[in-house]
C-alpha positions in Angstrom: 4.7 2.7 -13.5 4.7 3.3 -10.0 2.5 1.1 -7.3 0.6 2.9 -5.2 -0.3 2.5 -1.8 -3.7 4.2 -0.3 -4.1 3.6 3.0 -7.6 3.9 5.2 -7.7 4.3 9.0 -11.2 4.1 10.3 -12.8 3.6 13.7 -16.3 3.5 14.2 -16.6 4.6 10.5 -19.8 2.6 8.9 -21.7 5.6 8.4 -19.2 7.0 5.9 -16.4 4.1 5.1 -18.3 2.8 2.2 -18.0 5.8 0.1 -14.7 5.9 0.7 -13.8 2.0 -0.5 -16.1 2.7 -3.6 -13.7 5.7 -4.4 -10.5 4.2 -4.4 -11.9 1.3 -5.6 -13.2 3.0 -9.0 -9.9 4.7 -9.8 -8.7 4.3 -13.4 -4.6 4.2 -12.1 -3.9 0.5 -12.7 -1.4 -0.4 -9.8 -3.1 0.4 -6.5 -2.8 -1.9 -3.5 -5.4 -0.4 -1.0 -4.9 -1.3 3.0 -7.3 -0.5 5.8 -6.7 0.0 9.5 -9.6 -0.6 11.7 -8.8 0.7 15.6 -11.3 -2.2 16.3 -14.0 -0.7 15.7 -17.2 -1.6 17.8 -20.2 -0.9 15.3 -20.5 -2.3 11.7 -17.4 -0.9 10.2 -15.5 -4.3 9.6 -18.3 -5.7 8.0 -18.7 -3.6 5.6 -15.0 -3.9 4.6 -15.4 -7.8 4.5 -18.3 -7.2 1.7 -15.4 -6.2 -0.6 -13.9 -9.5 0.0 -10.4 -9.8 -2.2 -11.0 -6.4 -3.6 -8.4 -5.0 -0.3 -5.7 -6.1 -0.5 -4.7 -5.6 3.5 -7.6 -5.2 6.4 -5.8 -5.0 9.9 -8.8 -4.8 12.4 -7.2 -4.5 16.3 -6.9 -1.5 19.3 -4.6 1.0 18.3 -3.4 4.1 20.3 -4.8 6.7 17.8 -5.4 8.0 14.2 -1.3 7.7 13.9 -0.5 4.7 15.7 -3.0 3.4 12.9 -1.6 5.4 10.0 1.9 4.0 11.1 1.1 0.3 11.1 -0.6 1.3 7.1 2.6 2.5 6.2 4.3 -0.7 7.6 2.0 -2.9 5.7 2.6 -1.2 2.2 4.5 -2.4 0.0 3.8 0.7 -2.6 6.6 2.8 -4.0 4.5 5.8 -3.0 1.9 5.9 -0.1 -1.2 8.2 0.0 -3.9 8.3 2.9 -7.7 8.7 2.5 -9.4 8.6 5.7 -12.9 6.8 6.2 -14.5 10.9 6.0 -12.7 11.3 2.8 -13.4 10.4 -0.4 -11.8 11.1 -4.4 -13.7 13.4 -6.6 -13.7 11.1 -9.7 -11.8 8.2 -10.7 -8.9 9.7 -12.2 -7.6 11.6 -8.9 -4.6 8.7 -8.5 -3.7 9.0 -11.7 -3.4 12.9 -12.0 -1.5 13.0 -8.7 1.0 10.3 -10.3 1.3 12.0 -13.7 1.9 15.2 -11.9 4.6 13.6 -10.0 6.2 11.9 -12.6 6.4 14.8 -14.5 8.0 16.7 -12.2 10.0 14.3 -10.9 9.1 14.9 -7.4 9.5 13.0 -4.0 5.9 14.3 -2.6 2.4 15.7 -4.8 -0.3 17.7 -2.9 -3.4 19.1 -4.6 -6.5 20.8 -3.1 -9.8 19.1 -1.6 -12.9 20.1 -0.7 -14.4 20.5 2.7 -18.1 19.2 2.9 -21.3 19.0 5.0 -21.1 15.2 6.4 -24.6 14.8 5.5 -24.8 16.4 2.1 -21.6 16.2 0.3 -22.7 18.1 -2.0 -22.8 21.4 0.2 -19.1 22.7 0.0 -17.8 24.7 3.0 -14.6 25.6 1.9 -12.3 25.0 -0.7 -8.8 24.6 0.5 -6.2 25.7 -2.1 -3.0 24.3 -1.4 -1.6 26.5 -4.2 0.2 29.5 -2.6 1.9 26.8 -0.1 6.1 27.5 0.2 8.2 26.3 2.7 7.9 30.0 5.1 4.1 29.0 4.9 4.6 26.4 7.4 5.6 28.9 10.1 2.1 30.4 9.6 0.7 26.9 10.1 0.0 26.2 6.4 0.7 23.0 5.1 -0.4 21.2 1.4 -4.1 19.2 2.1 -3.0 16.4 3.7 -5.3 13.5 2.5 -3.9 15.0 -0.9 -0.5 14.1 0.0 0.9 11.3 -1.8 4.7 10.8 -0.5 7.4 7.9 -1.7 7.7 5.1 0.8 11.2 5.5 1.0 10.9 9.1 2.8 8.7 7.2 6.0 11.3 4.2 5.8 14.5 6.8 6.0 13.1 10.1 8.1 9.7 7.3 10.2 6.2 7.3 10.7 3.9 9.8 12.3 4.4 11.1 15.8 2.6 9.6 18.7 3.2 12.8 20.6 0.7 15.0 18.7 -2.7 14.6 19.3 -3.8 16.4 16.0 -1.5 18.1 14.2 1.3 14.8 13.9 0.3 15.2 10.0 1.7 18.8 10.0 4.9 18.0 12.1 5.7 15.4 9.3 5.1 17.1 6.6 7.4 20.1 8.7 10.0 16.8 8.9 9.7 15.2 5.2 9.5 19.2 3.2 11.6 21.2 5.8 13.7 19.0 7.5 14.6 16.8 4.7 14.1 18.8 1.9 12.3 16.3 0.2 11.1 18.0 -3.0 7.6 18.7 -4.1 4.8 19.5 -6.7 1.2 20.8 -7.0 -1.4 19.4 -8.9 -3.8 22.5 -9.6 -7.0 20.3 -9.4 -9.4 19.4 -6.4 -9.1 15.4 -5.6 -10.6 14.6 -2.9 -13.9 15.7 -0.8 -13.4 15.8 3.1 -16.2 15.6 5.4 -16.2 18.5 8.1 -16.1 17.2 11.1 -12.7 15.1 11.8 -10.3 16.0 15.0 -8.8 18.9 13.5 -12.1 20.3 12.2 -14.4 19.9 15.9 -14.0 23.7 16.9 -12.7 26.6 18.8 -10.8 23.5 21.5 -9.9 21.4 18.9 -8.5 24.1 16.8 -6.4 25.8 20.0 -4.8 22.5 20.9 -4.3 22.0 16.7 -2.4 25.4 17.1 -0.4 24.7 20.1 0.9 21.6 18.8 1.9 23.2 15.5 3.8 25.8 17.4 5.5 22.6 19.2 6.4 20.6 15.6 7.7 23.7 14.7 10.1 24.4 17.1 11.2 20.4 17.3 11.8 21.2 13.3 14.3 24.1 13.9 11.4 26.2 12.3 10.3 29.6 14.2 7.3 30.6 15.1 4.3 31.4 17.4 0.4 31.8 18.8 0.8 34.9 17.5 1.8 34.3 14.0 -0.3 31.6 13.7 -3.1 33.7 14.4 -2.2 35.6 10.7 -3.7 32.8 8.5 -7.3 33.8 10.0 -8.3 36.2 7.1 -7.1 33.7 4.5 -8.7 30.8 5.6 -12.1 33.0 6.4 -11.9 33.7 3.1 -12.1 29.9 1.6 -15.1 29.4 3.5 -16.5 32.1 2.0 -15.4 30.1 -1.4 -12.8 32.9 -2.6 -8.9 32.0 -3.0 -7.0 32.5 -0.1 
């Protein structure tokens, strides 16, 4: 049975992180070793964390140089043969979301599993603003800018020890240039759990608006073309009507 690694970056996260340890904490998978990064955070982030005492296995609290920088030193701490990431917004659905990514895995005998999340209202998580499908997702996707749900993203340790971390030259979109490096580049195999695991408050660096998502495109067009992978604003600009269309809670 494989050990699993979930990793947890937070920075300034008290008002959100505690739903997030209770969540990984109450999955049924019996093999979990569960790490948190703290950037240092200046409210009362780190003591929450210390409540759970024993129950993390890893808690690295210091100044970090981002959301990557702190993802990276995760990955270095795990000793998992398969590394997932749930960030202090995020939470799992139920208790069995490790487990059905695993299975999935197993069964297909894949180096990477993806499934879909939810995106939510930060105050009422209840109040689902769009539903994204990782689904259709195929390798000519990624010039369009589509990539699997991140936080969903469970990936064998191996991959970062062979192909590295996350880029510190992206600001926001370092998760898509990796998976563009581990699924593209590599050719690192992958499968699709058709279930939602994983609620996502709205809200995070990629999700802050029309800025954040202009920069998020730009540097997608840049991990591309790094990758050997083709593309532009312009294309890009093509995954509009889809993703309209999961806000609006249809498939797209």
């Amino acid at each position: 049975m494989k050990k699993v690694s979930i990793i947890t970056v937070c920075y300034n996260g008290e008002a959100t992180i505690r739903d997030t340890i209770d969540s990984v904490l109450a999955q049924n998978y019996p093999r979990i070793e569960y790490i948190i990064v703290d950037g240092a955070s200046k409210d009362g982030t780190l003591g929450i964390v210390k409540e759970y005492g024993g129950k993390i296995d890893v808690v690295i609290s210091e100044p970090d140089k981002g959301i990557y920088d702190a993802m990276n030193k995760g990955i270095r701490a795990a000793s998992g043969d398969v590394i997932g990431m749930l960030n202090a917004d995020d939470f799992y659905i139920d208790d069995s979301a490790i487990t059905q990514l695993i299975n999935c895995m197993e069964l297909a005998g894949t180096d990477t599993v993806y499934a879909d999340l939810l995106m939510v209202d930060r105050k009422n998580t209840e109040r689902v603003l769009r539903h994204y499908d990782s689904s259709t997702f195929c390798l000519d996707r990624l010039r369009y800018g589509w990539m699997p749900a991140h936080p969903t993203f469970i990936v064998k340790r191996e991959l970062y020890q062979t192909y590295g971390g996350f880029s510190l030259d992206y600001s926001i979109a370092a998760d898509f240039e990796m998976v563009v490096r581990l699924l593209y580049v590599a050719g690192a195999s992958y499968a699709y759990l058709p279930a939602v695991v994983i609620k996502m408050r709205i809200g995070g660096a990629s999700t802050k608006g029309l800025k954040s998502s202009l920069v998020l495109n730009r540097e997608i067009v840049r991990a591309c073309r790094a990758n050997g992978l083709k593309t532009s604003l312009a294309r890009l600009l093509l995954k509009v009507p889809a993703k309209l269309l999961e806000y609006l809670g249809k498939s797209g």
